[in-house]
N, C-alpha and C positions, 0 to 999 in steps of 0.2 A: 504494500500500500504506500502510494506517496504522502512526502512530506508537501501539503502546501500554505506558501506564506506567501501574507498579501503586507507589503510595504503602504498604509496608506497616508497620504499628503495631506495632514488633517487641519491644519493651520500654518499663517504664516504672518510671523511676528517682526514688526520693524521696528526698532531702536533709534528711541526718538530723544532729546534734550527739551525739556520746556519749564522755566523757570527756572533752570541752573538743577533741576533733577534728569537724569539718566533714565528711561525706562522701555522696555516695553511695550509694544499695543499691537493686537491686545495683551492683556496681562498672560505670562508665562504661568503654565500651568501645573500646581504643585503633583504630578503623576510623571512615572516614567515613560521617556520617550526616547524614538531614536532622533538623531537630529541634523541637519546642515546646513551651517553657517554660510551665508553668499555676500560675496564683495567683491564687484565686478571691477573695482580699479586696481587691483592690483593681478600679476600674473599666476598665480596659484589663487585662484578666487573662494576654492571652495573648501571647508573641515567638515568631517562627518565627524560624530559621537554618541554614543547613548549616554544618559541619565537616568539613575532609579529615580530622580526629582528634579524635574526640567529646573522649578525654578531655585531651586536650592542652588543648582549646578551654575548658572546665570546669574545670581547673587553677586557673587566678586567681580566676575566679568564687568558687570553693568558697574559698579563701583567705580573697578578702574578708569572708566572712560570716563568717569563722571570727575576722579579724582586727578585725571591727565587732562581736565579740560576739553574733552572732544567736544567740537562744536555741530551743528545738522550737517553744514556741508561734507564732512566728516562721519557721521553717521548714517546718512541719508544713502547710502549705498549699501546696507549692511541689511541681511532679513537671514531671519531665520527660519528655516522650514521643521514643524514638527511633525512626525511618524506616526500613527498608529503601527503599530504589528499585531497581525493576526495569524493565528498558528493552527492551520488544521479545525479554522472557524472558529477556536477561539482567542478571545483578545486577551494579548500578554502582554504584560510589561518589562522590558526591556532591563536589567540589572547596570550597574556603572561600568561591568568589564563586555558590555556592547550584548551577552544573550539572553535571546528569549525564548521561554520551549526547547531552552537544550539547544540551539544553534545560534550561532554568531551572526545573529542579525547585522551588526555594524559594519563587519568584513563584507556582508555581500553586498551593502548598500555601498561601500567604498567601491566593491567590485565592479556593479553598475556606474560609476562613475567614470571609473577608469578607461570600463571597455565602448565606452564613448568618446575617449580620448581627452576626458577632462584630467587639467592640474590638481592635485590635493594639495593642503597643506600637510595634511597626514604625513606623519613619517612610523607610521605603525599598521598592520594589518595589508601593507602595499601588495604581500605576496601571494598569488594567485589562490582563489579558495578551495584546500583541497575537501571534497565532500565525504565524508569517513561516514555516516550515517546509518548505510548498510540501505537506504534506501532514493529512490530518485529525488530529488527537490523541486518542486514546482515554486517558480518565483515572480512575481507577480508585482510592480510600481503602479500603484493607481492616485486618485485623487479621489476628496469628495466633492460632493456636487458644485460647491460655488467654486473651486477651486483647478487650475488643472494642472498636470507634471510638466515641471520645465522644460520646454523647446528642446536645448541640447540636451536632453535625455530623451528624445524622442518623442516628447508630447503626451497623448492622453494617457496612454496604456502601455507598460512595457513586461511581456512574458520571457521566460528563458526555465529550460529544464536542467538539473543538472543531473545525469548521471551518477549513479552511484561510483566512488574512486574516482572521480571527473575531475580535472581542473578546471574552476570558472574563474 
């Protein structure tokens, strides 16, 4: 029987300055999530990560920027996209070492990245995912309804099997 996992695109949070406060909007959601970061001015634009606590995880982050004086033009390039993962129909959440359901969500959503020929900032998980499972992986990028997966990843919907022993 396959494993299938649906990546879905559940929000996307932009980091804003207003009144000399750092934040958020909408507000970061205290549940685990997988996540990635986009900032399209520079050349490695994009970090994948999970969270057992989005906003836990986001806490310092959003500090520092606030404490280095980032200003909007500065910020305003910056979004963060948050994951559902659904595991075999049901919803898991994501642990801080990237799995959920027993498999390294974070590695495959990296993987996705990659085999689109996006930069990461990532310097962890770069290497090819090997699937030890004992079974196929049905993989699955979606969106919900008001929202849809970014262009360079192909847009609305992206599937991919992986083979049991498979490199993806």
């Amino acid at each position: 029987m396959p494993i299938n996992i649906q990546l879905v695109l559940h929000r996307i949070h932009a980091i804003i300055k207003n009144a000399g406060l750092v934040t958020a909007q909408p507000a970061l959601e205290a549940a685990g999530r997988l996540y990635a970061i986009y900032n399209n001015t520079t050349s490695r634009h994009v970090y994948v990560g999970t969270a057992g606590n989005l906003q836990v995880r986001f806490r310092e982050r959003i500090a520092a920027a606030r404490e280095f004086g980032f200003n909007n033009a500065a910020l305003n390039p910056i979004r963060v996209h948050a994951y559902r993962v659904i595991v075999n129909g049901q919803a898991r959440q994501p642990n801080d070492l990237g799995f959920a359901g027993g498999i390294d969500v974070e590695h495959l959503l990296i993987r996705l990245h990659l085999n689109q020929g996006i930069n990461l900032r990532n310097i962890n998980k770069l290497a090819p995912y090997l699937n030890t499972s004992g079974q196929v992986i049905n993989l699955t990028l979606t969106s919900s309804p008001a929202l849809v997966v970014p262009a360079y990843l192909g847009g609305a919907v992206i599937n991919a099997a992986i083979a049991n022993l498979a490199n993806y």
